[in-house]
N, C-alpha and C positions, 0 to 999 in steps of 0.2 A: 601543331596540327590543328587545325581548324575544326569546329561541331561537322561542319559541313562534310566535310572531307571524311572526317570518323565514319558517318552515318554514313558513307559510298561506299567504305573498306567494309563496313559490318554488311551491309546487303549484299556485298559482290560474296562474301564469303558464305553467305547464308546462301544464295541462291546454286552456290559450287556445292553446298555439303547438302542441297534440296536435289539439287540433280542427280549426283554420286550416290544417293539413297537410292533415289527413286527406280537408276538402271541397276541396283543391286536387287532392289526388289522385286523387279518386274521382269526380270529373268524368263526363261523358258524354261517347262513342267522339270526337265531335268536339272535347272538350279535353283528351282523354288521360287515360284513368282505369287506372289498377290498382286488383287484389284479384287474390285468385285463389289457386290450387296447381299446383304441378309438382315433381316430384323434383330436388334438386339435381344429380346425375349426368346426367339426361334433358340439360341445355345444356352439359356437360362441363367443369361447375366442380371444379378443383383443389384438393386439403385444405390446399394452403397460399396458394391464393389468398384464403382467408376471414382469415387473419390475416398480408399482406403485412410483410415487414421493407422499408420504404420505402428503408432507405439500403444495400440488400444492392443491393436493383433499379434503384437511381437512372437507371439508364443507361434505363430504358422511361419515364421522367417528365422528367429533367434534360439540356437539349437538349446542352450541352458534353460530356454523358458519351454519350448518344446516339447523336451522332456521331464519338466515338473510336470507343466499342462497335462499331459495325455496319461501320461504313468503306462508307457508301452500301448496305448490303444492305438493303432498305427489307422486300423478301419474308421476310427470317429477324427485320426487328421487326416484324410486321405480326403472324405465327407466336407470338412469344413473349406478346406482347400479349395473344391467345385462350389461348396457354397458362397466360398467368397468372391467366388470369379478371380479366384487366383491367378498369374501367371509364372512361367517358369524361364528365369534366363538361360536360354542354350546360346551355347559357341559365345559367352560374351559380349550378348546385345539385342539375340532373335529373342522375342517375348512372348511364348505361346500360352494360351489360358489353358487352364487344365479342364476338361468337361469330362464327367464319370456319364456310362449310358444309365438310363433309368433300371436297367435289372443290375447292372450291377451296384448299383445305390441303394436298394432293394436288402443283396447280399450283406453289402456293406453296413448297413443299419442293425442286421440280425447279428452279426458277429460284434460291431463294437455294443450292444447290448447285451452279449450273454458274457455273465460274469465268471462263467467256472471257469474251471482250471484247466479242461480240455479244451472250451472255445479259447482262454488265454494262446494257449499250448501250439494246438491243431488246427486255428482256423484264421488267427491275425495274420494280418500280411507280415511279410520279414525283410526288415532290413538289413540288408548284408553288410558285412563289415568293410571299411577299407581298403583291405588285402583284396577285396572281392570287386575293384571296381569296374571289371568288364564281365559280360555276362559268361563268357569262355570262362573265367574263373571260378564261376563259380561252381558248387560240388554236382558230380555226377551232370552235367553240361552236353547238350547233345543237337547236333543240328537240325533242328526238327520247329513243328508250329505249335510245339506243348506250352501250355502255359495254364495254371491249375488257379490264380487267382489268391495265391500266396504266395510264391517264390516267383512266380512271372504272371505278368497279364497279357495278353491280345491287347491291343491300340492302334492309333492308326496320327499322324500326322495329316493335318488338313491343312490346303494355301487358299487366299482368294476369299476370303473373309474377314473384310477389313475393319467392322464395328466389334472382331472379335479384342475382349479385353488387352493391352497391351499396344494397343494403334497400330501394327502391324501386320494384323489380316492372319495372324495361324492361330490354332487350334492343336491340342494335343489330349486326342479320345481315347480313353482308356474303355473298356467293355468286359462283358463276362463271358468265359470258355467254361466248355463242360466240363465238368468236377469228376465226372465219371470214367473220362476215357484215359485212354492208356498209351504208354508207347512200342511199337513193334519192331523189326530188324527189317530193315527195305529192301524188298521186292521187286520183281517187275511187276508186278500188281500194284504195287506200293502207289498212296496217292501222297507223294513228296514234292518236296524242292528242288531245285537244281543244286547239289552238295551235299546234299539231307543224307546225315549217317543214322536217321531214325526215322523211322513213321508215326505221327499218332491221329489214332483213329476217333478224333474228337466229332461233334455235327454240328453245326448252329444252332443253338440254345439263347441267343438273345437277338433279338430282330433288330437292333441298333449295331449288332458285335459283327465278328467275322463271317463271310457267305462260306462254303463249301469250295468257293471259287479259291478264294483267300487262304483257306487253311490247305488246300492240294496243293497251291502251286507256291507257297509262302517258303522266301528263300533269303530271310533277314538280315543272314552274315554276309551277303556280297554288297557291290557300293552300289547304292539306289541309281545310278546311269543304265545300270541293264537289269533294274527289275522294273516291277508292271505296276503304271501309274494308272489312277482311278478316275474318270469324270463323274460327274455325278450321273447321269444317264447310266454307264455302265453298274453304278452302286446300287442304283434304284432296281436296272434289268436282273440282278443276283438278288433282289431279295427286299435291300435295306429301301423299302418305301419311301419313306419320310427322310431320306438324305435332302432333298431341294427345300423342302420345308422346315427343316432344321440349320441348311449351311448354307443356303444359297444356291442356286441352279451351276452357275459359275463356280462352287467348289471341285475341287481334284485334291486326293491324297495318294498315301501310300502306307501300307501295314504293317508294322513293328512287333515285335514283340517285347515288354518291357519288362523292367527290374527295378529296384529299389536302394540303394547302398550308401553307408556313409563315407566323408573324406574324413582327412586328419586334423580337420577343426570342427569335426559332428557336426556340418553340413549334411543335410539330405540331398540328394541328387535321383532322379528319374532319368535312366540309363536305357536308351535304346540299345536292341544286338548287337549294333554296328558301332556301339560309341558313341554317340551322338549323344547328349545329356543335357539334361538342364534342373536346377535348383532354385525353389522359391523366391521368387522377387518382393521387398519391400515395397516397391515403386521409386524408390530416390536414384536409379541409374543414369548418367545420361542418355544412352542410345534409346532407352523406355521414353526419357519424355522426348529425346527429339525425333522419336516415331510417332509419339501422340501429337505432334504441333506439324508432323509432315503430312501425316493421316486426318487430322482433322478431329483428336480425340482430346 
């Protein structure tokens, strides 16, 4: 076979598996599409996050170093993670950065800093175990928008931000919920979800986190085709100001509620309600770099 001829076979194939990307990602709101602009500072990506030394950080990928590293401080790896402009492979290849909102990085600082035995105790995040790896499993589980910022957070998947870390265009925002509120038996007063065997009567406490809007109508265990997708316009009109200035005018997500849990090789995984999950990316996968060489990263 000829130079010539190789180098025809290699562009025809490249420009198939450019195409076949491109109409997988460019989908409609119902199957997750990017495009899009946003400033890279605007989600607080790091100048050394774009070209990670995978075996300097082992200890945010490699669960044995992981946990030397941290000695159970789940809040200072959860911190370094956003700090590094982490990303998270879900499904296999999608590459979302992790972004913490500023209050709950906030929170976060205060509990991996206090050293008792209560903050150890009562106030680290918890990573579930194995047996636990869908959020239904886990104890006392109830279909509702609770989420206390130890056993679950508020978050929200974002599309349509394509300078976000992983050349991909998503984002995976985690925020703070009130610590104070509680769960109730639903009502017809009840401000629920559609399915919701619980109320909780939580408010917005961080202007980056959930609207009012989002925790009423928040109905995480059904499959995201019949729940309510966000534009930015709509984020900004509830509340969250600074969405277009943070994600791009062109950003749209949807609100999750998350979880934490290990596999059977103490992998960490970030577990949406529905299943959906992703676990710390080194950078060495294919589908990573050939979204950053189709993306332009």
């Amino acid at each position: 076979m000829t130079m010539l001829k190789r180098v025809h076979i290699f562009l025809g194939s490249f420009i198939l598996l450019n195409s076949y990307l491109a109409l997988a990602f460019n989908a409609n709101i119902g199957h997750r599409s990017v495009v899009g602009s946003v400033s890279r500072s605007a989600i607080g990506m790091s100048s050394t996050a774009a070209a990670p030394n995978s075996e300097q950080k082992s200890h945010l990928y490699v669960p044995s170093n992981r946990d030397e590293y941290y000695q159970g401080n789940i809040a200072q790896y959860l911190l370094d993670l956003h700090d590094d402009g982490a990303t998270l492979n879900f499904c296999g290849g999608m590459m979302f950065q992790l972004v913490l909102s500023d209050k709950l990085q906030t929170h976060l600082k205060s509990v991996a800093a206090d050293s008792s035995s209560e903050g150890k105790q009562k106030k680290q995040p918890i990573i579930h175990p194995a047996s636990q790896s869908l959020m239904s499993r886990t104890p006392d589980y109830k279909k509702s928008s609770f989420a206390d910022n130890i056993f679950s957070f508020h978050g929200r998947e974002l599309r349509k931000i394509p300078t976000a870390n992983g050349g991909m265009g998503f984002v995976l925002q985690l925020s703070y919920a009130d610590p104070s509120a509680t769960l109730e038996e639903v009502s017809s007063s009840s401000a629920a979800g559609k399915g919701a065997d619980a109320a909780w009567n939580g408010t917005p406490v961080d202007p980056q986190g959930w609207s009012k809007e989002e925790i009423a109508t928040y109905d995480g265990w059904r499959s995201d085709q019949w729940r309510k997708w966000r534009k930015c316009s709509m984020y900004e009109d509830e509340g969250y100001s600074t969405f277009g200035q943070e994600f791009g005018n062109e950003a749209f997500g949807l609100n999750h509620r998350f979880f934490l849990h290990l596999d059977s090789q103490n992998k960490m995984w970030l577990s949406a309600e529905d299943g959906c999950e992703g676990t710390p990316a080194d950078g060495s996968s294919l589908m990573k770099k050939l979204g950053g060489m189709l993306f332009g990263r």
